[in-house]
Backbone as CSV, one residue per row, in Angstrom:
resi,resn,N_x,N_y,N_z,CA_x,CA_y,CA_z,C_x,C_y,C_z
1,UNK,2.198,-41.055,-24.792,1.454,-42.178,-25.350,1.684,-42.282,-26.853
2,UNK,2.238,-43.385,-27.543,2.228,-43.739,-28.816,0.056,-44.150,-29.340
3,UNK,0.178,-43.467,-30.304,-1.345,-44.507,-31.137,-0.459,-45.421,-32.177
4,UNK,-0.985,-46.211,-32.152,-0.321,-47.015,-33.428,-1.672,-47.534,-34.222
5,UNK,-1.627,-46.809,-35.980,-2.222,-46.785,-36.201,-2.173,-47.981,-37.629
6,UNK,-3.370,-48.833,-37.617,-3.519,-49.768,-38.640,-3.716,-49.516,-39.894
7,UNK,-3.395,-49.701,-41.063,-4.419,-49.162,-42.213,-4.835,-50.626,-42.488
8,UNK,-6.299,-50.434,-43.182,-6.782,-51.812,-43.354,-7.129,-51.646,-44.652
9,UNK,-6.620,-52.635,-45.094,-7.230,-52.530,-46.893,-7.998,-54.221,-47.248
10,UNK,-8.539,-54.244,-47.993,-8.908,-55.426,-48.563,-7.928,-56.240,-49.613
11,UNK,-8.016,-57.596,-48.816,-7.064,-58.669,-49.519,-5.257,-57.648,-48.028
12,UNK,-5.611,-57.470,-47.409,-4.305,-57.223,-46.223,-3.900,-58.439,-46.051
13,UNK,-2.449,-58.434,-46.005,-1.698,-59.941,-45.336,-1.621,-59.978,-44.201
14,UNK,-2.489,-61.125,-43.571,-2.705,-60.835,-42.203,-1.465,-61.593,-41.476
15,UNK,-0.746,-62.550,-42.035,0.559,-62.555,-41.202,1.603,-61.690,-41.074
16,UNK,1.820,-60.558,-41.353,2.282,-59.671,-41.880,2.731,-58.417,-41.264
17,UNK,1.328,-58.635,-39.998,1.205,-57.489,-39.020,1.238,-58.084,-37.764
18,UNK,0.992,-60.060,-37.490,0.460,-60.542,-36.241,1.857,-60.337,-34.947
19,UNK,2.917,-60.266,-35.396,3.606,-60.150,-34.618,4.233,-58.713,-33.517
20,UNK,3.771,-57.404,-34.712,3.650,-56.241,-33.844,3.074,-55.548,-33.136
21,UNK,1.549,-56.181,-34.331,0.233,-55.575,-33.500,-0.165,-56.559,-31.945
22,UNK,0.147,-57.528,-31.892,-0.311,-58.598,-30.959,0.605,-57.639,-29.891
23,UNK,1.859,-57.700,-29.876,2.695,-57.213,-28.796,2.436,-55.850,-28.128
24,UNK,2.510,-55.003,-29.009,1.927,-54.064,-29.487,1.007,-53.358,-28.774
25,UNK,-0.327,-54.013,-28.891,-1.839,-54.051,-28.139,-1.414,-54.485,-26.745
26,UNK,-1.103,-55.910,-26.503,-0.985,-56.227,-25.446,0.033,-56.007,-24.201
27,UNK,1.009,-55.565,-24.925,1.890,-54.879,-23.844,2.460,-56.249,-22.770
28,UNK,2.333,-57.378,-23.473,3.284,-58.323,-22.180,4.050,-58.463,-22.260
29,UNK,5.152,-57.737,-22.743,6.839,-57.967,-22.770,7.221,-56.244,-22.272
30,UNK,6.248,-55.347,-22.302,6.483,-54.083,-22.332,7.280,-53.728,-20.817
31,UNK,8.572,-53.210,-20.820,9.195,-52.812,-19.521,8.466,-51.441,-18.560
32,UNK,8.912,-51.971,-17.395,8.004,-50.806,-16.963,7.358,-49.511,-16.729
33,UNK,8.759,-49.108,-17.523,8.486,-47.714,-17.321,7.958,-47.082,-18.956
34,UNK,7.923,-48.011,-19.750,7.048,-47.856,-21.654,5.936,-47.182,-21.247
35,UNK,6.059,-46.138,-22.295,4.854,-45.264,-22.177,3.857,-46.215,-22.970
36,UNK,2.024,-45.729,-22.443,1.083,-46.440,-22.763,1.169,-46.381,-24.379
37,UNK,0.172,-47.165,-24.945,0.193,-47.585,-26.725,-1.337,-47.532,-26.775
38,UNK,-2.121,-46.974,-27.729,-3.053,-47.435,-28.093,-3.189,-47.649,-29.494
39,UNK,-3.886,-48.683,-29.566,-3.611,-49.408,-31.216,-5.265,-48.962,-32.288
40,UNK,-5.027,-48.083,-33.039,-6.773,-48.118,-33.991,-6.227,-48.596,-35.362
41,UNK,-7.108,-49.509,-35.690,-8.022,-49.931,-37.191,-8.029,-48.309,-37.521
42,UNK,-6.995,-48.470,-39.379,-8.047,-47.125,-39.720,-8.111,-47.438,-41.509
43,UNK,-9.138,-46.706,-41.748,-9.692,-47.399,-43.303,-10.055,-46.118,-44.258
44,UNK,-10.516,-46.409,-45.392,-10.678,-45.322,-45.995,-12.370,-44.757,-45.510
45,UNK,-13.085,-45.508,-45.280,-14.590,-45.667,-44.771,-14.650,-46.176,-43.294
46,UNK,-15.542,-46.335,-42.392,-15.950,-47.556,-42.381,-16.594,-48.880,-42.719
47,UNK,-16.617,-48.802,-43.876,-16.878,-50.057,-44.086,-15.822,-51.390,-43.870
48,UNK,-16.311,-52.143,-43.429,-15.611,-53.729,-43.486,-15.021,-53.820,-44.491
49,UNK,-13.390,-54.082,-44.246,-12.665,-55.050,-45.270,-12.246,-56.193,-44.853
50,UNK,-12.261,-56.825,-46.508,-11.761,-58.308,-46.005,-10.517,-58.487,-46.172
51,UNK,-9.961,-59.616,-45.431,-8.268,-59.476,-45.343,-7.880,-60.989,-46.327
52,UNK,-6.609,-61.082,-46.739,-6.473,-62.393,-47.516,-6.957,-63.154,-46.293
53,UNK,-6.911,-63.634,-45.191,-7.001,-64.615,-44.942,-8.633,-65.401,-44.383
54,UNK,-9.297,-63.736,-44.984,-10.533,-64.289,-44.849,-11.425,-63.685,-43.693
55,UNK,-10.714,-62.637,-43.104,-11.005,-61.810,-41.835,-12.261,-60.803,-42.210
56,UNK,-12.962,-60.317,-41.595,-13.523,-59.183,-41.180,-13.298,-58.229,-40.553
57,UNK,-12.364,-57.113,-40.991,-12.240,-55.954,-40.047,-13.108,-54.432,-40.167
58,UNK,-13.680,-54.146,-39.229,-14.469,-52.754,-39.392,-13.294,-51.705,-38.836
59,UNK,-13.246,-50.625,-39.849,-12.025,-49.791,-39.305,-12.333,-48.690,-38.032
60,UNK,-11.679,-48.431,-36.648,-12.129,-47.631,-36.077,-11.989,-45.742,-36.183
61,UNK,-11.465,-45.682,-37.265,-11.645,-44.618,-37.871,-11.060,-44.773,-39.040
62,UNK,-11.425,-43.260,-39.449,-10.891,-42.761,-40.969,-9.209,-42.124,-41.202
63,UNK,-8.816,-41.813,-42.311,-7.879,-41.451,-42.042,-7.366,-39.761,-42.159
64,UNK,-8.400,-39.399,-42.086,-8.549,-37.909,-41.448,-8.363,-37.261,-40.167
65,UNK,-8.987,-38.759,-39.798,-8.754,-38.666,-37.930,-7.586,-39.161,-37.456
66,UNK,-6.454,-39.721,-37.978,-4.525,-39.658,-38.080,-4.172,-38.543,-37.099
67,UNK,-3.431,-38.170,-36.173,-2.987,-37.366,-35.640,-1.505,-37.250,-36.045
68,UNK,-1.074,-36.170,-36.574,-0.109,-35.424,-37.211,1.070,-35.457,-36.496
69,UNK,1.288,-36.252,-35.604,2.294,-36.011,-34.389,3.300,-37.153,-34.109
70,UNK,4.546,-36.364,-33.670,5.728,-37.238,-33.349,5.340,-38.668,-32.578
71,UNK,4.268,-38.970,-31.996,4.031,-40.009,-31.439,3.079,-41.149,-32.056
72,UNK,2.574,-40.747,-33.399,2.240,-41.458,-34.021,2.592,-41.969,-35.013
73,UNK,2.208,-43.894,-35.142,2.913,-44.597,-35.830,1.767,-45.498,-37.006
74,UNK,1.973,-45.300,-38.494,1.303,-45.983,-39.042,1.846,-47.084,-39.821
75,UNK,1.031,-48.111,-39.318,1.701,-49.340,-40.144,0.527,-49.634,-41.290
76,UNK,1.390,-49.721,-42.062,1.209,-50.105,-43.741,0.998,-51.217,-44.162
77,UNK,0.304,-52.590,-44.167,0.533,-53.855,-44.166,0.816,-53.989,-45.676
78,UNK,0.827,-55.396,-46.321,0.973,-55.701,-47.216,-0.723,-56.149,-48.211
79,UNK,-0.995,-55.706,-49.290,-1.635,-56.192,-50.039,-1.995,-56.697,-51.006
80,UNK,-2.867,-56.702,-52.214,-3.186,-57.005,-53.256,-3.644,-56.229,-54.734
81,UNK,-4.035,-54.958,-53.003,-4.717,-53.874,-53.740,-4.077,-52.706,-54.096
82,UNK,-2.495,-52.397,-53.923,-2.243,-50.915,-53.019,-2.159,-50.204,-54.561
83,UNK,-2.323,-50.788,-55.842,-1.958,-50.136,-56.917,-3.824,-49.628,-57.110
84,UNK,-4.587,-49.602,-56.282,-5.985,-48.868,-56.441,-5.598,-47.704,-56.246
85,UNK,-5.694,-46.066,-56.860,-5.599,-44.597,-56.734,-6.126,-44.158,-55.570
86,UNK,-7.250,-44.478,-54.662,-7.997,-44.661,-53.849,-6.789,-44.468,-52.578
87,UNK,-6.132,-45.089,-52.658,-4.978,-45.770,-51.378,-4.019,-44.122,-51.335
88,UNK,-4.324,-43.519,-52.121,-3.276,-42.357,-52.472,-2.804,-41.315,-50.968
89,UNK,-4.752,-41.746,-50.607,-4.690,-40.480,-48.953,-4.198,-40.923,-48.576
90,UNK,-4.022,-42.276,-47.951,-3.473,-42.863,-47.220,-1.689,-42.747,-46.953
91,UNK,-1.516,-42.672,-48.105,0.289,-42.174,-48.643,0.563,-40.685,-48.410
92,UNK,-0.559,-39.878,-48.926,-0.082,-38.710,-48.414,0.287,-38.046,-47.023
93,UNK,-1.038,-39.097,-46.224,-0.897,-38.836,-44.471,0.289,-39.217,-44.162
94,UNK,0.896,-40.611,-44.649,2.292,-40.978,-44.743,3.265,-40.332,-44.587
95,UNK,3.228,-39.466,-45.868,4.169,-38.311,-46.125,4.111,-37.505,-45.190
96,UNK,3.126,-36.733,-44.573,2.864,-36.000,-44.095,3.458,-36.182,-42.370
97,UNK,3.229,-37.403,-41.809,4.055,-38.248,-40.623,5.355,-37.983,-40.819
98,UNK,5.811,-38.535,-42.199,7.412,-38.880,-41.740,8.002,-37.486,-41.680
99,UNK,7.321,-36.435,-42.452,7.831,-34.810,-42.145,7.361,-34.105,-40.958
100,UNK,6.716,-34.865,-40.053,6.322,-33.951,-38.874,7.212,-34.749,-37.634
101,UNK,7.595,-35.968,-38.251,8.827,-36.711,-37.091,7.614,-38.182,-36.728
102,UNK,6.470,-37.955,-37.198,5.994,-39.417,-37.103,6.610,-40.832,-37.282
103,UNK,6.392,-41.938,-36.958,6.338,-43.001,-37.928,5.690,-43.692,-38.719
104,UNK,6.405,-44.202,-39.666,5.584,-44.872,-40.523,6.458,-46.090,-40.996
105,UNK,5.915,-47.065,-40.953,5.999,-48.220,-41.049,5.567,-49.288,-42.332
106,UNK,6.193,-49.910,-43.322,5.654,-50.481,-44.846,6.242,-51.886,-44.780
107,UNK,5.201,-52.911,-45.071,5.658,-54.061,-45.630,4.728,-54.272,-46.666
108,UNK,5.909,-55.427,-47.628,5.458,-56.063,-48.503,4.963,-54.586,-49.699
109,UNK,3.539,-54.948,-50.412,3.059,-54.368,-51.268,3.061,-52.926,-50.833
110,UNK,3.113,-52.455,-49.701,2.570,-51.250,-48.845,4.027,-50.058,-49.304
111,UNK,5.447,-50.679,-49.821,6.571,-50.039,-50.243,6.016,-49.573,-51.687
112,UNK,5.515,-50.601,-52.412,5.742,-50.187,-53.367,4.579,-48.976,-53.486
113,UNK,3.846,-48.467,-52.574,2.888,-47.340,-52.924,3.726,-46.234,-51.971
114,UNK,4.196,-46.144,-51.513,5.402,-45.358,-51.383,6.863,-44.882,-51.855
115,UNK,7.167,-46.195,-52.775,8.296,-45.954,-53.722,7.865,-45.410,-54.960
116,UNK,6.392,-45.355,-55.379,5.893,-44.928,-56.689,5.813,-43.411,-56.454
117,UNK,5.853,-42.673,-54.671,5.125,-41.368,-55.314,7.029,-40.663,-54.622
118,UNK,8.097,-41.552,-54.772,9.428,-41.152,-54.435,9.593,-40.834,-52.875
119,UNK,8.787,-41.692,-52.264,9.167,-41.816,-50.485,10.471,-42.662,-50.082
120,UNK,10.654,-43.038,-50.576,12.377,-44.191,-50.733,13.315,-43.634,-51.414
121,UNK,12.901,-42.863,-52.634,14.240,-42.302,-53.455,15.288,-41.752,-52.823
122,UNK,15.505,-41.506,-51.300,16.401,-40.782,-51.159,16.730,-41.503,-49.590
123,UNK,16.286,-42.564,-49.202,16.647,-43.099,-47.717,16.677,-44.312,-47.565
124,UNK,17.435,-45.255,-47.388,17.510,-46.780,-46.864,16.202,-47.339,-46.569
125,UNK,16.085,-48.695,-47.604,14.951,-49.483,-47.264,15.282,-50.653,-48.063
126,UNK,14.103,-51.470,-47.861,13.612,-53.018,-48.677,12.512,-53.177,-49.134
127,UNK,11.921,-54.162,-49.500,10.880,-54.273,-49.873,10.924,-56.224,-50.429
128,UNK,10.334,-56.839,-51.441,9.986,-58.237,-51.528,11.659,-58.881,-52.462
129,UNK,12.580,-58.188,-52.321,13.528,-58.750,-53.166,14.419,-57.642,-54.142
130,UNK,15.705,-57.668,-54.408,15.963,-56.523,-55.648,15.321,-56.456,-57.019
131,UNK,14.941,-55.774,-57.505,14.376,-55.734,-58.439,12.494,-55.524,-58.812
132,UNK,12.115,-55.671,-57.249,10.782,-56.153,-57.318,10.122,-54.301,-57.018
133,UNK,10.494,-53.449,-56.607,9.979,-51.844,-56.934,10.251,-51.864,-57.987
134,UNK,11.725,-51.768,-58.988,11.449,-51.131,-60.070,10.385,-51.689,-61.119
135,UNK,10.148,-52.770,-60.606,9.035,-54.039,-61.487,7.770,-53.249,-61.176
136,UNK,6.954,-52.575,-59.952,5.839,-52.512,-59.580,5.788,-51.267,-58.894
137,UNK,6.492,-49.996,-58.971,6.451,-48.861,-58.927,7.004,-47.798,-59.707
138,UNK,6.813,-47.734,-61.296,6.864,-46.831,-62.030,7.797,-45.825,-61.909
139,UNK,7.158,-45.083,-60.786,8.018,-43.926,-60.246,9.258,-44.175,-59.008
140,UNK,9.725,-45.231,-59.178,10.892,-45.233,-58.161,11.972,-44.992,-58.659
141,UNK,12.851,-44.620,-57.814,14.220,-44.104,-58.235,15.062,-44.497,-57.347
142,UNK,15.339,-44.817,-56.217,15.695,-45.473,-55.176,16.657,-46.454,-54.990
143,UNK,17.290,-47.057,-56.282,17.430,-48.074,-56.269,19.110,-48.124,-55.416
144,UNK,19.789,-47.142,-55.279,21.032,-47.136,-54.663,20.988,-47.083,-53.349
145,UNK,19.690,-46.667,-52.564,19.450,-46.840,-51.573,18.765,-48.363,-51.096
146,UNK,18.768,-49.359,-51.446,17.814,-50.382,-51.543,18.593,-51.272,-50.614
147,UNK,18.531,-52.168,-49.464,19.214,-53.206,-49.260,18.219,-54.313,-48.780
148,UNK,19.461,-55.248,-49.784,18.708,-56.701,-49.504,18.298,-57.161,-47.931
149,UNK,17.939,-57.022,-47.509,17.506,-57.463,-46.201,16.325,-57.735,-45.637
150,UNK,15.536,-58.783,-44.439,14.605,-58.771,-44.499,13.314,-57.474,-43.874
151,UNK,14.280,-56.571,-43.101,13.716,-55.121,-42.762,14.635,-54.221,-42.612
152,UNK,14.715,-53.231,-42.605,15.578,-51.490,-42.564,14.866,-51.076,-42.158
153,UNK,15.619,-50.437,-41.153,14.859,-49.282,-40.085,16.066,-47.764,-40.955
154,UNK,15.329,-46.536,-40.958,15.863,-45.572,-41.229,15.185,-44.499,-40.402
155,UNK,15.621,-44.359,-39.048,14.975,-43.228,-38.375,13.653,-43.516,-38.233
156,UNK,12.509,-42.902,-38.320,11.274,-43.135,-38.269,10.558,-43.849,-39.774
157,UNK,11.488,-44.224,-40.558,11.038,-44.786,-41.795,11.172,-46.318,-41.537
158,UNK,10.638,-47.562,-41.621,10.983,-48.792,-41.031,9.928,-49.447,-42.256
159,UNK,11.072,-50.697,-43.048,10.488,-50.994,-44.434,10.967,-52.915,-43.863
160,UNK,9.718,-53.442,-44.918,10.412,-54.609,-45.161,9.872,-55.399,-45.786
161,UNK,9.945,-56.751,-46.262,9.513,-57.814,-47.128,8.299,-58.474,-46.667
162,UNK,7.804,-58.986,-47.542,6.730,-60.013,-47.248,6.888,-60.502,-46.101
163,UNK,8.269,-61.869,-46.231,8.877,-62.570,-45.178,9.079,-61.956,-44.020
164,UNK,9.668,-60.605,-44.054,10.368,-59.941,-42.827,9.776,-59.784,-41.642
165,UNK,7.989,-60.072,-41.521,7.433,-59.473,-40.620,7.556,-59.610,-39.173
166,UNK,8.490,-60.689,-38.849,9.550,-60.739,-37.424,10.596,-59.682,-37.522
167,UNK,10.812,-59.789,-38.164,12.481,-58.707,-37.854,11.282,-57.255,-37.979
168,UNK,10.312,-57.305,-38.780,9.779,-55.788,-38.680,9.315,-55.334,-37.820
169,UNK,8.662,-56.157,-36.847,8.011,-56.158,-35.711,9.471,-55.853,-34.723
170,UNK,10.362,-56.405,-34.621,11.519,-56.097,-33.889,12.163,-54.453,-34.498
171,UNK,12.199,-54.035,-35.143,12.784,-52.804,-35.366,11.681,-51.681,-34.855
172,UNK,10.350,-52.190,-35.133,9.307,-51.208,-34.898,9.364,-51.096,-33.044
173,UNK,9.580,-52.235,-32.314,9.341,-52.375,-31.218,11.042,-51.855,-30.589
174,UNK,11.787,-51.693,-31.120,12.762,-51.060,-30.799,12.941,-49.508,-30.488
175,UNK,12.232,-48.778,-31.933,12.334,-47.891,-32.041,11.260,-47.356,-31.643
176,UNK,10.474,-47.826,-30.234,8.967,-47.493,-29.971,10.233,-47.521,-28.402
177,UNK,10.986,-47.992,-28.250,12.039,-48.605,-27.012,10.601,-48.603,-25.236
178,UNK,9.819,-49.685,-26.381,8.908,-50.468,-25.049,9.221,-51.671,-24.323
179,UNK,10.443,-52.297,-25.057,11.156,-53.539,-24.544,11.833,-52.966,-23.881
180,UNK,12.096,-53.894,-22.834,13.950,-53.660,-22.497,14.925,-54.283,-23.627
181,UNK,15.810,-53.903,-23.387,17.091,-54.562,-24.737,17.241,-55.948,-24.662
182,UNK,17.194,-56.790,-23.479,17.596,-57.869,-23.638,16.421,-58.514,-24.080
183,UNK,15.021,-58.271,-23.339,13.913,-58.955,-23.726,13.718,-58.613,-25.146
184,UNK,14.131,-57.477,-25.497,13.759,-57.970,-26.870,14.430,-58.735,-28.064
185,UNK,15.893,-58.696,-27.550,16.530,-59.586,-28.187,16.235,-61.501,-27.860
186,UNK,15.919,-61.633,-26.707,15.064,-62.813,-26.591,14.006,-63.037,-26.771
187,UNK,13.410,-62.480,-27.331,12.298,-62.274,-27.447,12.252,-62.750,-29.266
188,UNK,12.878,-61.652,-29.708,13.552,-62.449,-31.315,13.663,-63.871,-31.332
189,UNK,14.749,-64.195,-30.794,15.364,-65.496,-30.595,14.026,-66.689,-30.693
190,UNK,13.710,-66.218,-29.710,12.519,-67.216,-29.351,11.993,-67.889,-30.721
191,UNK,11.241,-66.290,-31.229,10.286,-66.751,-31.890,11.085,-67.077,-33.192
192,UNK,12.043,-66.867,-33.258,12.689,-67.394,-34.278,13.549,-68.657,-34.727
193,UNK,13.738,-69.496,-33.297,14.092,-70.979,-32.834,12.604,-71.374,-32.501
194,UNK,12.125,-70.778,-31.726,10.610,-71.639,-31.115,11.420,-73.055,-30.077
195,UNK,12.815,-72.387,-29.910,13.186,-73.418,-28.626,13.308,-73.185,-27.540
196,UNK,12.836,-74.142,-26.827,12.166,-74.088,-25.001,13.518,-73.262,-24.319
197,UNK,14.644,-73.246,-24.753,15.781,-72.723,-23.718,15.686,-71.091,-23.736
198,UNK,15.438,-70.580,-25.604,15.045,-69.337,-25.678,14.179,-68.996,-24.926
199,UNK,12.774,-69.478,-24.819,11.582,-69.225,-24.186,12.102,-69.137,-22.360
200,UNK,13.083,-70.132,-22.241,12.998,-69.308,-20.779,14.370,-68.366,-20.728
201,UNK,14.895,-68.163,-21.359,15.799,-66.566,-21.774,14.761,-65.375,-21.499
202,UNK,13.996,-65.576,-22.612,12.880,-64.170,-22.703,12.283,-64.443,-20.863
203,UNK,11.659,-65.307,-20.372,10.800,-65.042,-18.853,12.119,-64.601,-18.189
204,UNK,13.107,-64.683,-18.275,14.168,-64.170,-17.316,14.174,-62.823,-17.214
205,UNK,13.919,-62.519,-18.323,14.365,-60.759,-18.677,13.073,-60.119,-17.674
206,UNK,12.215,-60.287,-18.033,11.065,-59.688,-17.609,10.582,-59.735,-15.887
207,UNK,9.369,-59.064,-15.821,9.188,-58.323,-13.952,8.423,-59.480,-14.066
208,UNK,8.344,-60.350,-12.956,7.476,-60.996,-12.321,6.094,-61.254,-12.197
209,UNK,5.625,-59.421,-12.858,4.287,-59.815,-13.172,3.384,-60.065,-14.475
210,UNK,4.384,-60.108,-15.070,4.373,-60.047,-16.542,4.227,-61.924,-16.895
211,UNK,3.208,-62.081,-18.152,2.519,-63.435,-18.295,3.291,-64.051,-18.964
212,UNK,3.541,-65.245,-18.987,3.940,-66.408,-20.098,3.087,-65.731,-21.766
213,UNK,4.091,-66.423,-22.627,3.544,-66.209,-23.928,2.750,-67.327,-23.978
214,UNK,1.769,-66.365,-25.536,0.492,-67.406,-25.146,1.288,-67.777,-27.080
């Protein structure tokens, strides 16, 4: 069983995450033999944060309660806030994942609190554009490793842009290998034409009992 775990911060970009976590949780493209997923909210408290777009999320745990293990995956969203000191545990559990064979997962603002404490200096990634870590993480060094693109997957390290959060959702869901290959390459397609011929590409791939996208 994968957990896939949320971090929730205040001012989070909530388009940012809708395409991995939705799939993700719901498991309707998932082939049959994908091991189960369970998805937690996790925060520095519980208390409620608010998200840019105006959301209410209560976190279902802390991040103490992270399990240390090859099967867990934390996604990093993008924020407003991540240059608060506060956010620091959160990076260290980070650290602490990608050295035990975890994943961990960064978009948008969520790189640059990982490129500041030298989690990139030494492995393939992206982030909002060239130039935009050394602008907003102090401590990066990274920069020969950097490619323009809208996500990089590096082993269990999986980075990407504001924009990227389709292709991020596709590398994460790859390297989780809960799709089959073709569905998930139609599955891309789709949502990335939003044309009716793609859409019945992707129902082809899939078992019979598996739902229309909503």
């Amino acid at each position: 069983m994968f957990t896939i775990y949320v971090y929730v911060l205040d001012t989070l970009a909530d388009w940012e995450l809708g395409h991995v976590t939705s799939e993700l949780n719901s498991g309707r493209f998932f082939k049959k033999d994908a091991p189960p997923v369970s998805l937690k909210t996790v925060g520095l408290s519980k208390e409620p944060i608010r998200t840019m777009g105006g959301l209410t999320v209560v976190p279902d745990c802390l991040i103490e309660e992270i399990a240390v293990e090859t099967t867990s995956v934390l996604l990093l969203p993008g924020a407003n806030t991540w240059n608060d000191p506060k956010h620091s545990a959160i990076i260290s559990k980070a650290n602490e994942l990608l050295l035990t064979g975890g994943t961990v997962c960064a978009i948008c603002g969520a790189t640059t609190a990982l490129a500041n404490v030298g989690l990139l200096d030494s492995r393939p990634h992206t982030s909002n554009g060239p130039g935009f870590l050394e602008g907003f993480a102090p401590g990066y060094k990274g920069t020969s490793f950097y490619a323009d693109e809208p996500s990089v997957s590096d082993g269990n390290l999986i980075t990407a842009g504001s924009t990227g959060g389709l292709a991020w959702a596709k590398q994460i869901i790859e390297h989780l290998d809960v799709f089959q290959a073709d569905t998930l390459e139609s599955w891309y397609k789709y949502f990335s034409t939003g044309k009716a011929e793609d859409f019945y590409a992707l129902m082809q791939t899939l078992p019979s009992s598996n739902s229309a996208p909503q």
